[in-house]
Backbone as XML, in Angstrom:
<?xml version="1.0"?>
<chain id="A" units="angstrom">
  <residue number="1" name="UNK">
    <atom name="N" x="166.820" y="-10.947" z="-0.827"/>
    <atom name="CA" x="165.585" y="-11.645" z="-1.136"/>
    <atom name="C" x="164.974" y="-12.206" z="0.137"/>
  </residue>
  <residue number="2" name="UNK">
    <atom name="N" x="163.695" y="-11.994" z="0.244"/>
    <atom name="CA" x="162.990" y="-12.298" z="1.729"/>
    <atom name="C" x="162.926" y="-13.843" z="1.211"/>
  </residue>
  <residue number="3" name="UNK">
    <atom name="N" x="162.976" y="-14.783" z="2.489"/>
    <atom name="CA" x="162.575" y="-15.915" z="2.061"/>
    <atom name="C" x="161.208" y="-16.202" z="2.761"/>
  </residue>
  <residue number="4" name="UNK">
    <atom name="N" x="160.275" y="-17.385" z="2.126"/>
    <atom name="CA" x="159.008" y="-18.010" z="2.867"/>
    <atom name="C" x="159.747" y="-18.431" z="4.242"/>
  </residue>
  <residue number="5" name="UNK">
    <atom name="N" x="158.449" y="-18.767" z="5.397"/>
    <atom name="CA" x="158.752" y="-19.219" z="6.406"/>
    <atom name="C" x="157.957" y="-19.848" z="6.999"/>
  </residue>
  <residue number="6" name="UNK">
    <atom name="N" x="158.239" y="-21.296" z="7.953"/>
    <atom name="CA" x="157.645" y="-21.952" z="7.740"/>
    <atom name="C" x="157.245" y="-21.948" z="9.276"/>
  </residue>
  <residue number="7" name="UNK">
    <atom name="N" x="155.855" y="-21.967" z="10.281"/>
    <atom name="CA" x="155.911" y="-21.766" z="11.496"/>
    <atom name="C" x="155.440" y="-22.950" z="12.188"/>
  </residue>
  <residue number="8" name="UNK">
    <atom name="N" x="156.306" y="-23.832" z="12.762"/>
    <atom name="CA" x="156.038" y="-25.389" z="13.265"/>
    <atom name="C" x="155.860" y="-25.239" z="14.751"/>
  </residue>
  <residue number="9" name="UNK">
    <atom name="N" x="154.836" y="-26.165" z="14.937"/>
    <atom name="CA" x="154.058" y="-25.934" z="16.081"/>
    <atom name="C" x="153.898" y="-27.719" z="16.434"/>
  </residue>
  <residue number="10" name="UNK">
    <atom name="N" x="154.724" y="-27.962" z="17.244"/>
    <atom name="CA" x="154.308" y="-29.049" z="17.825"/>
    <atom name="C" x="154.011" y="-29.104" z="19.541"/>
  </residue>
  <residue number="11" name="UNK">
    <atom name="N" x="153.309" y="-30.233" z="19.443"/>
    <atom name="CA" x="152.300" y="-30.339" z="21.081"/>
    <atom name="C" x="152.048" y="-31.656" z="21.153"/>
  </residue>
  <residue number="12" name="UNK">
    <atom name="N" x="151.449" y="-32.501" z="22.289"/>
    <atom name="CA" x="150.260" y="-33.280" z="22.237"/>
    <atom name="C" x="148.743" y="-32.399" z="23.154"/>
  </residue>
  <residue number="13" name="UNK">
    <atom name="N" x="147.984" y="-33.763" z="23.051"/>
    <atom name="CA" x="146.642" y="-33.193" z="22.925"/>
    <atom name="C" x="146.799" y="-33.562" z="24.803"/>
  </residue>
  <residue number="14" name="UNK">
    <atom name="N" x="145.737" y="-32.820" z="25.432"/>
    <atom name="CA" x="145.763" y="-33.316" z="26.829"/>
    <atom name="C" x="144.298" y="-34.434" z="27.009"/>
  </residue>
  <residue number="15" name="UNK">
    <atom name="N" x="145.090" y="-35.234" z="28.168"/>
    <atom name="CA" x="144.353" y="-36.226" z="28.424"/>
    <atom name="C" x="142.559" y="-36.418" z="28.441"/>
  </residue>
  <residue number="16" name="UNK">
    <atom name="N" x="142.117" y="-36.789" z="27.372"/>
    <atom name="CA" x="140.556" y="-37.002" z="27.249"/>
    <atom name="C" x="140.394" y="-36.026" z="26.488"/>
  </residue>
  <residue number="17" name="UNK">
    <atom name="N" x="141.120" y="-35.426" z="25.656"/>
    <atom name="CA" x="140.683" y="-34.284" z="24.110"/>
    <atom name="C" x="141.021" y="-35.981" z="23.162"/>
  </residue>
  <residue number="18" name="UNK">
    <atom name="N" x="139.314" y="-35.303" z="22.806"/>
    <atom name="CA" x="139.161" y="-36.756" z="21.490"/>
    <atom name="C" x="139.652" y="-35.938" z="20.306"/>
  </residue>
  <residue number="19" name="UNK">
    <atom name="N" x="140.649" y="-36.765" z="19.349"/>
    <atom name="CA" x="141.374" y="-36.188" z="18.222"/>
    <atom name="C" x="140.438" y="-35.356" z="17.379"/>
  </residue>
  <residue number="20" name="UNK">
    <atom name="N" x="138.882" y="-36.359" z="16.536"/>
    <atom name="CA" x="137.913" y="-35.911" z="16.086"/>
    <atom name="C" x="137.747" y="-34.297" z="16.544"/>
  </residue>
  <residue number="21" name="UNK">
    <atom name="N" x="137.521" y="-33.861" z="17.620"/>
    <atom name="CA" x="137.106" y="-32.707" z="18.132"/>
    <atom name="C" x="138.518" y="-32.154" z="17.804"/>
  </residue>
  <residue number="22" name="UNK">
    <atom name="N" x="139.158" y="-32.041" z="18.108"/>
    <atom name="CA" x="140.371" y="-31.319" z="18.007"/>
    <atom name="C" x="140.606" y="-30.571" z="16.602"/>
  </residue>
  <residue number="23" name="UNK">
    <atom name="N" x="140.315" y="-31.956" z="15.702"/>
    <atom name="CA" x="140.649" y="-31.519" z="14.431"/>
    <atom name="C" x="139.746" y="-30.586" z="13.658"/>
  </residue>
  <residue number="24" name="UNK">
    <atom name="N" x="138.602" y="-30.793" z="14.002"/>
    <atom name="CA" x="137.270" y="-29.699" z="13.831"/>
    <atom name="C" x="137.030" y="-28.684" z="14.397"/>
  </residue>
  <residue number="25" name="UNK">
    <atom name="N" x="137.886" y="-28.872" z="15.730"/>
    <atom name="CA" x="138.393" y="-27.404" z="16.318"/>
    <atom name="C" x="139.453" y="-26.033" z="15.470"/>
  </residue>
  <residue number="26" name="UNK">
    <atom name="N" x="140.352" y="-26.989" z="15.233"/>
    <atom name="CA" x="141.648" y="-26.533" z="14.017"/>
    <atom name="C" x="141.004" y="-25.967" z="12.728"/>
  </residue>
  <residue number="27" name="UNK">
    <atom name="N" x="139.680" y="-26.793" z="12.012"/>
    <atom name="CA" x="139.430" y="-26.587" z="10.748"/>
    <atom name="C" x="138.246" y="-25.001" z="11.159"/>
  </residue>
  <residue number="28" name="UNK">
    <atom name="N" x="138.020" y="-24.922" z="12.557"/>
    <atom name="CA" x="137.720" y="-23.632" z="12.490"/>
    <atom name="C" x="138.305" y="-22.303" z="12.728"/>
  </residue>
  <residue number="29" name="UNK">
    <atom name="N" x="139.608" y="-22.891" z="12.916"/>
    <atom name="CA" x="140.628" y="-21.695" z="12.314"/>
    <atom name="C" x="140.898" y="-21.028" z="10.929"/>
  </residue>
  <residue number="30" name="UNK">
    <atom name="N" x="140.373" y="-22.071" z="9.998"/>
    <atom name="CA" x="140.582" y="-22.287" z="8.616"/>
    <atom name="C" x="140.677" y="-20.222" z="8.251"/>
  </residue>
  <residue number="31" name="UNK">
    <atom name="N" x="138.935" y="-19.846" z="8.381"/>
    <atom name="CA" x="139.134" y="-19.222" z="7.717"/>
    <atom name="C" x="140.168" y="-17.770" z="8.094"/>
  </residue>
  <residue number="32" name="UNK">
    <atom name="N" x="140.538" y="-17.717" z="9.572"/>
    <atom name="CA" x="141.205" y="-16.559" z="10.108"/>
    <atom name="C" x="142.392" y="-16.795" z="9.424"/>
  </residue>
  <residue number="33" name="UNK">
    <atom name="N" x="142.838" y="-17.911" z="9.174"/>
    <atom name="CA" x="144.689" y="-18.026" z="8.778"/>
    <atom name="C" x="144.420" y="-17.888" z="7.115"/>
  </residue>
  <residue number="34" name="UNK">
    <atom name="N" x="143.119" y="-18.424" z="6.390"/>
    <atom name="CA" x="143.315" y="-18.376" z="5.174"/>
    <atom name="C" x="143.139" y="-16.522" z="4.923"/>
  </residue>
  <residue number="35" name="UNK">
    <atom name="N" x="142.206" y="-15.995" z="5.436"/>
    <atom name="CA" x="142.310" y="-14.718" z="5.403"/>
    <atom name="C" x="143.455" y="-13.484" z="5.317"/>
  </residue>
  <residue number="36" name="UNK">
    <atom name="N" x="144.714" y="-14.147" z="6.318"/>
    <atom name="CA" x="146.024" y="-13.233" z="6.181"/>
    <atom name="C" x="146.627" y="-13.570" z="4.824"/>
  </residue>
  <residue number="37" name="UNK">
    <atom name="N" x="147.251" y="-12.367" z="4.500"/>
    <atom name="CA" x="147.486" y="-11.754" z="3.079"/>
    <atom name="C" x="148.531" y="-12.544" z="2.555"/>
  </residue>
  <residue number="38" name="UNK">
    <atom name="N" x="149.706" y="-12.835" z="3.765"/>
    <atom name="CA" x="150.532" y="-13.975" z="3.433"/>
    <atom name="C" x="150.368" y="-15.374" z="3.676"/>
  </residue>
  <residue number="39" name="UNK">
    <atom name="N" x="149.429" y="-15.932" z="3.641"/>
    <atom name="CA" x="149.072" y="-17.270" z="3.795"/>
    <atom name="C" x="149.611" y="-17.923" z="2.804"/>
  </residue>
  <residue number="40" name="UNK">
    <atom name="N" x="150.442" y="-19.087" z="3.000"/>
    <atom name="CA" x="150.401" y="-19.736" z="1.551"/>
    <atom name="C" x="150.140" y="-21.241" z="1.630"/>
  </residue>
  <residue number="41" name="UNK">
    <atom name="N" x="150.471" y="-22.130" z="2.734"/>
    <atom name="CA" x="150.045" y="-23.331" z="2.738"/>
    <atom name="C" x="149.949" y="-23.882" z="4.023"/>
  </residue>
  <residue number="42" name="UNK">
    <atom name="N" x="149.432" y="-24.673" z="4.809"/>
    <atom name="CA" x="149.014" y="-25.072" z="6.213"/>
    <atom name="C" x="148.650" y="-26.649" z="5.956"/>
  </residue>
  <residue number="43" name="UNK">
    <atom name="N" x="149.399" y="-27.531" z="7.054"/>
    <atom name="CA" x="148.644" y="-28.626" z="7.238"/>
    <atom name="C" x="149.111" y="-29.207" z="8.587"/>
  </residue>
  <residue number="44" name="UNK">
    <atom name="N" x="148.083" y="-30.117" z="8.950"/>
    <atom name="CA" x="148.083" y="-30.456" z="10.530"/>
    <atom name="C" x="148.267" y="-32.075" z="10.349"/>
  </residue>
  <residue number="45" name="UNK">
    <atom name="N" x="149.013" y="-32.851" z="11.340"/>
    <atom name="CA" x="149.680" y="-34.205" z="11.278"/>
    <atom name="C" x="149.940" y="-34.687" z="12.968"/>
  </residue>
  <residue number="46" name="UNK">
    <atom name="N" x="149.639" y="-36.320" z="12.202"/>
    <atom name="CA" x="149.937" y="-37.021" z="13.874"/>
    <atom name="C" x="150.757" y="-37.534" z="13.904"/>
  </residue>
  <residue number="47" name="UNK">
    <atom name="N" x="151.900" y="-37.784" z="14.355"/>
    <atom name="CA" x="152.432" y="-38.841" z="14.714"/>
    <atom name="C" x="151.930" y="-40.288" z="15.291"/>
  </residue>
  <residue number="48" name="UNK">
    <atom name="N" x="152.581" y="-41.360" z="14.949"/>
    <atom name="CA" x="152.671" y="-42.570" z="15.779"/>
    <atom name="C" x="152.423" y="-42.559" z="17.301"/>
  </residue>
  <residue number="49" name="UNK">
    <atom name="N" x="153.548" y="-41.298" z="17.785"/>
    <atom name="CA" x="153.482" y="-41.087" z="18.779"/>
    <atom name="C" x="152.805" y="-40.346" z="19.674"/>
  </residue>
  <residue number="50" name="UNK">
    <atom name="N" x="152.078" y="-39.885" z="19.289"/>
    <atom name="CA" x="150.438" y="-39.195" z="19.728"/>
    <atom name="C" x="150.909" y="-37.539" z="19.594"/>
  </residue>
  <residue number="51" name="UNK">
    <atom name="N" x="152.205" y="-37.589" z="19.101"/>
    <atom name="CA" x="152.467" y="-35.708" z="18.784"/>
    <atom name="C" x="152.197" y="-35.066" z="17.614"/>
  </residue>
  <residue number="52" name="UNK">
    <atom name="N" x="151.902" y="-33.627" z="17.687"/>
    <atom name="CA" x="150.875" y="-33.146" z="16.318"/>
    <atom name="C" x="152.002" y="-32.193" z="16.211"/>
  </residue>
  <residue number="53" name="UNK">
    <atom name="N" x="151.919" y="-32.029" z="15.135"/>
    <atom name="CA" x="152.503" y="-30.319" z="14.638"/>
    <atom name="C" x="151.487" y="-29.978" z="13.191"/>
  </residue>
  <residue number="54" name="UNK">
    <atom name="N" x="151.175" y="-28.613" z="13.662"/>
    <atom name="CA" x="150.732" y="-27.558" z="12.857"/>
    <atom name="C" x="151.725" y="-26.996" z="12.183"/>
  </residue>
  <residue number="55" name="UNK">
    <atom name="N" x="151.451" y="-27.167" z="10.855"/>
    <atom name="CA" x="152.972" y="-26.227" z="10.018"/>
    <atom name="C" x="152.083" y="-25.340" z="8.515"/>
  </residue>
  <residue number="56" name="UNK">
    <atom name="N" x="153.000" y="-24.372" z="9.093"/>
    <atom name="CA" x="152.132" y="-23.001" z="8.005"/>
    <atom name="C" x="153.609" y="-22.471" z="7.269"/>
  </residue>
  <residue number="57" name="UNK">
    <atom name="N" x="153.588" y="-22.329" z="6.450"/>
    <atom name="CA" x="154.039" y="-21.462" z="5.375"/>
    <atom name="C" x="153.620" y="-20.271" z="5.021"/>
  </residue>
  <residue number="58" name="UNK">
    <atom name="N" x="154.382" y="-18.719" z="5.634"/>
    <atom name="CA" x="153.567" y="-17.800" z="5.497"/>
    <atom name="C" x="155.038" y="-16.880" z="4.184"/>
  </residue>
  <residue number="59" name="UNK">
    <atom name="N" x="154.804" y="-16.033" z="3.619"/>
    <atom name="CA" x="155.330" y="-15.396" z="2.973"/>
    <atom name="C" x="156.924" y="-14.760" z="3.386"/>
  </residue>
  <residue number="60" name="UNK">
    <atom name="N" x="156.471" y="-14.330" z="4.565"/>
    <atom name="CA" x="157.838" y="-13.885" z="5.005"/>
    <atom name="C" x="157.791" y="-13.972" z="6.812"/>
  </residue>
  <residue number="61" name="UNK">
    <atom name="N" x="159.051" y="-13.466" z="7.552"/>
    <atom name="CA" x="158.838" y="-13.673" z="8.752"/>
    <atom name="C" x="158.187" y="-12.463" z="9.376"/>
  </residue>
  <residue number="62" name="UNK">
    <atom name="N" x="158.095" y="-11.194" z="8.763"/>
    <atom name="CA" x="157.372" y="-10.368" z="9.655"/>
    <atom name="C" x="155.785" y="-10.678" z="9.544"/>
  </residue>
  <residue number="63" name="UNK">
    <atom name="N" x="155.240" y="-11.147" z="8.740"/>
    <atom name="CA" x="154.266" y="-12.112" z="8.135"/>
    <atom name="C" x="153.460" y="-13.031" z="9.479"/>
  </residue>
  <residue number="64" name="UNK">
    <atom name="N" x="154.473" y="-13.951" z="9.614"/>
    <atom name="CA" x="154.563" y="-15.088" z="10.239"/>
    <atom name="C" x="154.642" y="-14.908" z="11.779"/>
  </residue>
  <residue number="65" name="UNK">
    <atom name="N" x="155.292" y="-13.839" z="12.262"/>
    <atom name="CA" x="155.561" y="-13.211" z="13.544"/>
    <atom name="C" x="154.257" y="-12.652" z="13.759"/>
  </residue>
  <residue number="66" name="UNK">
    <atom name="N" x="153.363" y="-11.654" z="12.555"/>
    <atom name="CA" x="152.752" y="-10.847" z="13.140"/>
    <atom name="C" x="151.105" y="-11.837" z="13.565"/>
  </residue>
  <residue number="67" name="UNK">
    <atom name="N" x="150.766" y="-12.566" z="12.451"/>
    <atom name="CA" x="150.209" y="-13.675" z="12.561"/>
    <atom name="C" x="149.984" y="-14.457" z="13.735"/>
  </residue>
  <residue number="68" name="UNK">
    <atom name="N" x="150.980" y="-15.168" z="14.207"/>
    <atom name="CA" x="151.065" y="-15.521" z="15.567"/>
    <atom name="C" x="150.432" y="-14.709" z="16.318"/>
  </residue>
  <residue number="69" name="UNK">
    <atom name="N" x="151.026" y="-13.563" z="16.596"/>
    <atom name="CA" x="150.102" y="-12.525" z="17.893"/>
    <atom name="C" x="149.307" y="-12.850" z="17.762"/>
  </residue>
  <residue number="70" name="UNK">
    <atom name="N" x="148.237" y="-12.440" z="16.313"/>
    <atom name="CA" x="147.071" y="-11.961" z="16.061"/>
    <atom name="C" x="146.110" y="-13.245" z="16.378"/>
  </residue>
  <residue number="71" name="UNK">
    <atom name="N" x="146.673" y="-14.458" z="16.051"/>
    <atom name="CA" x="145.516" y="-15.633" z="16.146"/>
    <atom name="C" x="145.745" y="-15.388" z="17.802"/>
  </residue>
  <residue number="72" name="UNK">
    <atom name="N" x="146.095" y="-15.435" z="18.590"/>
    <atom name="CA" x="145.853" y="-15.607" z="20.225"/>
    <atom name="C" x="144.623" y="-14.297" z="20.634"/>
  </residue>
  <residue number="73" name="UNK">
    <atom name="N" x="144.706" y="-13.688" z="19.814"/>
    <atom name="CA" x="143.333" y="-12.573" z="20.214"/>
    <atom name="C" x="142.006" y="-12.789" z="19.359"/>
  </residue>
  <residue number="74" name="UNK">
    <atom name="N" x="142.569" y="-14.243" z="18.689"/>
    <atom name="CA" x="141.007" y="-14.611" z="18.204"/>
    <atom name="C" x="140.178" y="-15.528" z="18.790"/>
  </residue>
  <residue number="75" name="UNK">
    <atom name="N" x="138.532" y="-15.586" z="18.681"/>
    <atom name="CA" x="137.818" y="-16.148" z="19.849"/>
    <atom name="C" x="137.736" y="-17.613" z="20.290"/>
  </residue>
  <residue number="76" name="UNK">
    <atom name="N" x="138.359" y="-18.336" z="18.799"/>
    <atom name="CA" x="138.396" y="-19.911" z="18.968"/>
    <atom name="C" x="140.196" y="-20.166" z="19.921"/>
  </residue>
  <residue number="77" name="UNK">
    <atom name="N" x="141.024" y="-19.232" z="20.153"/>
    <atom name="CA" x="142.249" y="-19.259" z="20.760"/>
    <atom name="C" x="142.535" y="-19.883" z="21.772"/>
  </residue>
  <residue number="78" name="UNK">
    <atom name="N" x="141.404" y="-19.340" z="22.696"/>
    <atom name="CA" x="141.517" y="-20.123" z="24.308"/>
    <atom name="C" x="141.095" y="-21.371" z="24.335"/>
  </residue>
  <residue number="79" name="UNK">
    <atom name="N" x="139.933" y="-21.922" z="23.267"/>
    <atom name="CA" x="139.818" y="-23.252" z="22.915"/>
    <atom name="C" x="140.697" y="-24.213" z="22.704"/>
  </residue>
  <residue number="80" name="UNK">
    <atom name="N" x="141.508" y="-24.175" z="21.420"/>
    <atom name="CA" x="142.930" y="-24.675" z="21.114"/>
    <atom name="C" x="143.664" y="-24.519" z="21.894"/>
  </residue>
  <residue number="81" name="UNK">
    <atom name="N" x="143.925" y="-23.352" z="22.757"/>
    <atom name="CA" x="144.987" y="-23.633" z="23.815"/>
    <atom name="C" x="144.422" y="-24.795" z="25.080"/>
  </residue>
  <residue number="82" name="UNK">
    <atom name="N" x="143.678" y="-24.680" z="25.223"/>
    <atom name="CA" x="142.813" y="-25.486" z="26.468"/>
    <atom name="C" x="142.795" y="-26.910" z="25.925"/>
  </residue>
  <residue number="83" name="UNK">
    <atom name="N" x="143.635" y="-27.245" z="24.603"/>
    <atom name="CA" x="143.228" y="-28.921" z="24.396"/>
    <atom name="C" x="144.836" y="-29.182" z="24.000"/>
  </residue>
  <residue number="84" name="UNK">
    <atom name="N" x="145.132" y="-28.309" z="24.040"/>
    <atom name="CA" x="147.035" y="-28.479" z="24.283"/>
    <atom name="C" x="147.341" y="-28.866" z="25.598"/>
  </residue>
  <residue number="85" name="UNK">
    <atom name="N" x="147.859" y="-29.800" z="25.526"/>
    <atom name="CA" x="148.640" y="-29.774" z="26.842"/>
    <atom name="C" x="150.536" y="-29.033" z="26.878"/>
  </residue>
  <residue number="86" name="UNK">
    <atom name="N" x="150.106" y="-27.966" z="27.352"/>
    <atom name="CA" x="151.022" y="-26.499" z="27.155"/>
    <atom name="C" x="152.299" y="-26.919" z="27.835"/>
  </residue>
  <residue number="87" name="UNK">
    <atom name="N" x="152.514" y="-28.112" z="28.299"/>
    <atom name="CA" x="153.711" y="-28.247" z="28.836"/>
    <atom name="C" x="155.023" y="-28.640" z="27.363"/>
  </residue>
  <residue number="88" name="UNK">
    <atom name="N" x="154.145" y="-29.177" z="26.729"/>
    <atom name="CA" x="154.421" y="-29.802" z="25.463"/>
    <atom name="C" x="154.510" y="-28.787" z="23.967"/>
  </residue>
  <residue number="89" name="UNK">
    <atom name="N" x="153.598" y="-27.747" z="23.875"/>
    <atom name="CA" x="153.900" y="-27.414" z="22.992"/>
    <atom name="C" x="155.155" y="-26.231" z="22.618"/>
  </residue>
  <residue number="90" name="UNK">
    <atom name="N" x="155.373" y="-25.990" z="21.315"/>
    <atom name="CA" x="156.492" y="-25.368" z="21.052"/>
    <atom name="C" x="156.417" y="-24.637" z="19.545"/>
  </residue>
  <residue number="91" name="UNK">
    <atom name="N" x="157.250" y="-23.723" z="19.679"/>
    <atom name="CA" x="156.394" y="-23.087" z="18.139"/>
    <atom name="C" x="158.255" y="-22.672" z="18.315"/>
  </residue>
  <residue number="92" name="UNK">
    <atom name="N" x="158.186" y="-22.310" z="16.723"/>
    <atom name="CA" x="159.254" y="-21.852" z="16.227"/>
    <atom name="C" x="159.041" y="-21.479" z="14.694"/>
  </residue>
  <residue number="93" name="UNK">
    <atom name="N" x="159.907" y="-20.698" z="14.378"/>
    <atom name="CA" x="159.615" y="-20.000" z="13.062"/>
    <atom name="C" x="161.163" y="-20.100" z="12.344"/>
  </residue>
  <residue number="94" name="UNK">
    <atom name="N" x="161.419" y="-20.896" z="11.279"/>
    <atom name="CA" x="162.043" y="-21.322" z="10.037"/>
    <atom name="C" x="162.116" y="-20.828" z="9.126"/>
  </residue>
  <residue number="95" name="UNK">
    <atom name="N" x="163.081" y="-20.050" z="8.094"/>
    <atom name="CA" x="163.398" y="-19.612" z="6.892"/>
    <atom name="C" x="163.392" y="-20.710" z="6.228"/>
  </residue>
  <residue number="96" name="UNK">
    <atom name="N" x="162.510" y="-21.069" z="4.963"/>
    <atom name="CA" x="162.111" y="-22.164" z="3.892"/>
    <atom name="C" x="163.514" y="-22.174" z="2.604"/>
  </residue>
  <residue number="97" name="UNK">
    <atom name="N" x="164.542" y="-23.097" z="3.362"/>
    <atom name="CA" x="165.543" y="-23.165" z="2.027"/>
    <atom name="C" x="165.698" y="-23.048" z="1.129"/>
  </residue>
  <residue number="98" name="UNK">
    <atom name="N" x="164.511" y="-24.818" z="0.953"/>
    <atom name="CA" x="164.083" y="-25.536" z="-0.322"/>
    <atom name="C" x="162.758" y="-25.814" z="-0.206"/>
  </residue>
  <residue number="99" name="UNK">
    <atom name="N" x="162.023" y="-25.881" z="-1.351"/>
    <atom name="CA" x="161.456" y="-26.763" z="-0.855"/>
    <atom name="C" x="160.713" y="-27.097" z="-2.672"/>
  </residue>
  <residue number="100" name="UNK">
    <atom name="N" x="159.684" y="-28.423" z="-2.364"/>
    <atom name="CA" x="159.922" y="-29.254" z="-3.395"/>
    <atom name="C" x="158.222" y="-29.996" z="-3.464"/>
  </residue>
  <residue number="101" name="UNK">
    <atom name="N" x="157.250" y="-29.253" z="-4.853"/>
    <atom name="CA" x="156.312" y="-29.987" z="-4.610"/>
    <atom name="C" x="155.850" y="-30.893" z="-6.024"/>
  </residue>
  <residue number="102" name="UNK">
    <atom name="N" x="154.540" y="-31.711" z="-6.151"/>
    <atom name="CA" x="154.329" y="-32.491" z="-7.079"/>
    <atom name="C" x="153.678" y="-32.078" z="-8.405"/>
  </residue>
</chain>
């Protein structure tokens, strides 16, 4: 049985990226990630500590792998990367155990 997978992306923002912009930057990703076939849930979060992670839930990991590539060859890409401060971020991809909603 394939399991969901979950692709966590944490970073902070670099010095003088106002959050506002950032996040309206992100929501114009919306429709490229809602578009892939395995999309199933996405949400973006701050920490206390000024660190964000992006976390997606895609269907499976070849899914989730292929995804990744594909958003870096899209045109809002170099944007989002340019308000990362890249020393910081980190992506990794998770097989979904459990999981548990309302």
């Amino acid at each position: 049985m394939q399991r969901h997978v979950a692709e966590i992306v944490t970073f902070q923002l670099n010095d003088g990226q106002k959050e506002a912009d950032f996040i309206a930057l992100m929501q114009r990703t919306e429709a490229f990630v809602r578009a892939q076939s395995g999309f199933m849930h996405r949400q973006l979060t701050k920490g206390a500590d000024g660190s964000w992670t992006d976390y997606v839930v895609w269907q499976d990991m070849a899914t989730a792998q292929e995804v990744a590539q594909s958003f870096m060859q899209q045109e809002f890409a170099a944007e989002v990367m340019a308000a990362i401060a890249s020393d910081t971020a980190k992506m990794r991809h998770e097989e979904v155990l459990w999981s548990m909603v309302s």
